[in-house]
C-alpha angles and dihedrals in degrees: 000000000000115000087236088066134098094233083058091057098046080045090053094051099041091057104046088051092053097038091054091045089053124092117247102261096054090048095097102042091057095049091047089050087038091049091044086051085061101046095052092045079082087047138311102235083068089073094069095054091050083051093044098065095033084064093047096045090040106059096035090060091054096048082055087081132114083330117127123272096267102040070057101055098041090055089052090045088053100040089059093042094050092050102035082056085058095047089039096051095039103048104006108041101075088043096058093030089063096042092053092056086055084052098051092041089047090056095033109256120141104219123114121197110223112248119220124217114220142150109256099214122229115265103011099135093050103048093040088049088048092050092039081057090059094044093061096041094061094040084055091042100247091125144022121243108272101243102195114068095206093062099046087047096058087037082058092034104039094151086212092069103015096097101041111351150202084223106228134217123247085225097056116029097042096065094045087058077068114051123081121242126189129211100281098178091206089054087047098048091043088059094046095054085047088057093050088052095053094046086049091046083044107035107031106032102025102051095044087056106048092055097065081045092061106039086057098039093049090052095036089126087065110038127051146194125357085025087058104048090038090062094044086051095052091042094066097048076047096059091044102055091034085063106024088057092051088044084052091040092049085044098044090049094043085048097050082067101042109266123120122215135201110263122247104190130059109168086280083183087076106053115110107225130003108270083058094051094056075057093067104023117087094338101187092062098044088046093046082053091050102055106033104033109016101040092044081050091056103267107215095327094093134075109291101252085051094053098043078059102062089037102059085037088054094051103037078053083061108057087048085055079059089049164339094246124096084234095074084037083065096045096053083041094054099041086050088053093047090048090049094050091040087067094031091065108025091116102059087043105049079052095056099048095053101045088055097042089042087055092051085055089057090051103114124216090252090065094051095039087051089053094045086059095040084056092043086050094049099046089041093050108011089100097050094048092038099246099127150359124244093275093054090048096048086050092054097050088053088044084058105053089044085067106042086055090057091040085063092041088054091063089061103068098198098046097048090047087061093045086050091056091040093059091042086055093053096047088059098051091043082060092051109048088054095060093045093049082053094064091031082070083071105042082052102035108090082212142045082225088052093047088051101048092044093057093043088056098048100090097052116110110250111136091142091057092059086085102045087080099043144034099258081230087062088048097048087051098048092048084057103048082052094060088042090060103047088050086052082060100037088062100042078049092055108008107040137238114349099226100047087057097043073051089059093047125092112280092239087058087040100059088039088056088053092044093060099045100052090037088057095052090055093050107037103035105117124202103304121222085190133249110333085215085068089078086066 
């Protein structure tokens, strides 16, 4: 039952209704069931595995207490080894199974380990993360055990975050599943319009995408260059708004009742170098790493190359938590590397860019207005004298008057200086987003042969072929949901949050608002092959 269904729909509204006309007390034991329902929608043998952890998790929490430091740490010990088997035999075995008979056949041993086949259930690196969390918490003394069962098995099963997260925190999910919350129509509506942006996100963004991304990534092997780049671009975009729809969809459904849940998302196309943007980007996972695998390792309070080692092992880890596949392995790999050498060499580069930035702030009007009238030359005579063609001269017109409108700017100190930071600004998240889309090749590629020949054929020339694998009307589209997009996040950036200004507009303005964007995902949501995030 996908959220962008319509039995999940009809699921959504049943249960609020029901939720909202229950007293208070039975509140819990119908979401539980309700949240059970869902889960078995997928199939119901997942369920024993989901019980099966709540059991385990759940009574070795309770033993914790009052017991000495070491009875406590062996329950813990055993808590994490007990769920992580059952992580490692459900979703890994096969993985490293298979990569030790590589192994044995690479270095000529003939011995082959025996593979499984089982069903790796939806959701089970994100409940068991979620578990392991409260495990930890009560073995350090944030929390207290959870003595009713019902309520720490709807705290491990919440239908709104089983299947993708956010992965919630023991300390602040449990005691929302006891307080009492009434029908607030604002706090209603504001979940509701949460849900429509993340269909839209979802629905309308995400699908359209990711089907330029796969037509080029299924036929790699026969395209190259700007196609290339173009699909891992919009990949990236794709993944975002994939997730980040299902994140707004889980938090506008757990709203609606009430519950509030840890953000995943924060504009991560904005962040200005790497390590900022896995502060934005799926936030409940790289917080859960932070705080129960870096910082026990020693976070940054140990030597540097200690540090650049738990780093790229935390990462790396990472990539193994997306998926069994070497691929993912690389990515995490890749993005730890780029973080480590980010901090190594922050210094140099701060200077240089400032150097270079603070250069660009010297440059006189004269200059750009010299080299305003050099382009202008150059577009006005360059055919006559055989310099360039008419797209070069075109480019350079436009070059021209580039330069004669900073020229201007660059009699106003104050504006120029902001245009100055601005481009400084760009520049870095140009920077960024490159690198990111480096390691995003491996998170989309299905084999380590396929990542790498994609990177080695980027940089080969190739415009005309963007349009051999798509209508240019599609593309046209895509490129401007992407802006869109990328407005959508420039106003929350500067502005604040979108729904409480459309609150502050006429009604009139408000319900056309709605309108459209309903009215858009109806008409622009393309076939659907379900949340991306389903495969972890």
């Amino acid at each position: 039952m996908f959220f962008i269904s319509l039995q999940y729909l009809i699921f959504f509204v049943l249960v609020v209704c029901v939720f909202f006309a229950l007293p208070h007390r039975f509140r819990w034991i119908f979401l539980l069931a309700a949240s059970y329902f869902y889960y078995m929608t997928w199939d119901p043998r997942y369920a024993l595995l989901l019980v099966t952890t709540t059991v385990i998790v759940y009574v070795t929490a309770l033993l914790m207490q009052n017991r000495p430091a070491g009875t406590r740490k062996l329950l813990a010990v055993a808590s994490l080894v007990a769920n992580l088997s059952i992580l490692f035999i459900f979703k890994y075995y096969n993985f490293f199974s298979g990569s030790l008979n590589d192994l044995f056949s690479l270095i000529g041993l003939n011995y082959s380990v025996p593979s499984v086949s089982l069903l790796m259930p939806v959701g089970i690196s994100f409940y068991t993360f979620q578990a392991l969390g409260y495990t930890i918490d009560v073995y350090r003394g944030t929390r207290e055990p959870e003595r009713n069962f019902g309520i720490f098995a709807l705290y491990v099963s919440f239908f709104p975050v089983i299947l993708s997260g956010p992965i919630e925190r023991s300390t602040t999910l449990l005691p929302q599943l006891y307080q009492k919350t009434e029908f607030n129509y604002e706090r209603v509506t504001d979940g509701l319009k949460l849900m429509a942006w993340g269909f839209f996100q979802k629905l309308v963004i995400a699908d359209r995408l990711l089907e330029y991304a796969n037509m080029v990534y299924a036929n790699s092997s026969m395209v190259k260059g700007m196609p290339l780049v173009v699909a891992t671009y919009f990949y990236m975009f794709q993944v975002f708004c994939d997730f980040s729809g299902y994140t707004d969809i889980a938090i506008g459904t757990a709203q609606v009742m009430g519950y509030r849940l840890l953000p995943n998302f924060k504009r991560p196309f904005f962040a200005e170098s790497i390590p900022e943007i896995w502060r934005r980007w799926h936030m409940s996972l790289i917080m859960w790493i932070r705080d129960y695998i870096y910082i026990p390792l020693g976070g940054s309070r140990v030597n540097r190359p200690r540090w650049a080692f738990n780093i790229i092992l935390v990462f790396t880890l990472s990539g193994l938590w997306h998926g069994a596949q070497w691929t993912f392995v690389t990515w995490g790999l890749i993005n730890g590397v780029i973080i480590a050498i980010s901090r190594m060499t922050r210094d140099m580069r701060n200077w240089v860019r400032e150097t270079i930035f603070g250069g660009i702030m010297k440059i006189t009007p004269a200059a750009y207005f010299s080299l305003s009238a050099a382009c202008v030359a150059v577009a006005a005579l360059g055919g006559a004298a055989g310099i360039a063609g008419i797209a070069g001269r075109a480019a350079a017109g436009v070059g021209g008057l580039a330069f004669l409108g900073i020229g201007v700017l660059r009699t106003r100190e104050r504006a120029y200086g902001t245009f100055v930071n601005g481009l400084k600004k760009f520049w870095m998240i140009f920077v960024m987003f490159q690198l990111f889309a480096v390691s995003a090749v491996f998170f989309k590629a299905k084999s380590m042969a396929q990542g790498w020949y994609i990177l080695s054929h980027f940089s080969t020339s190739n415009i005309p072929h963007l349009f051999l694998v798509a209508k240019p009307m599609d593309f046209i589209i895509t490129i401007f949901l992407i802006v869109f997009l990328l407005t959508i996040h420039y106003i929350q950036a500067t502005r604040g949050s979108i729904r409480q200004l459309v609150k502050t507009k006429p009604l009139l303005l408000r319900w056309a608002i709605y309108y459209l964007l309903v009215m858009s995902i109806i008409a622009g949501m393309r076939q659907s092959s379900g949340f991306e995030y389903f495969r972890f």
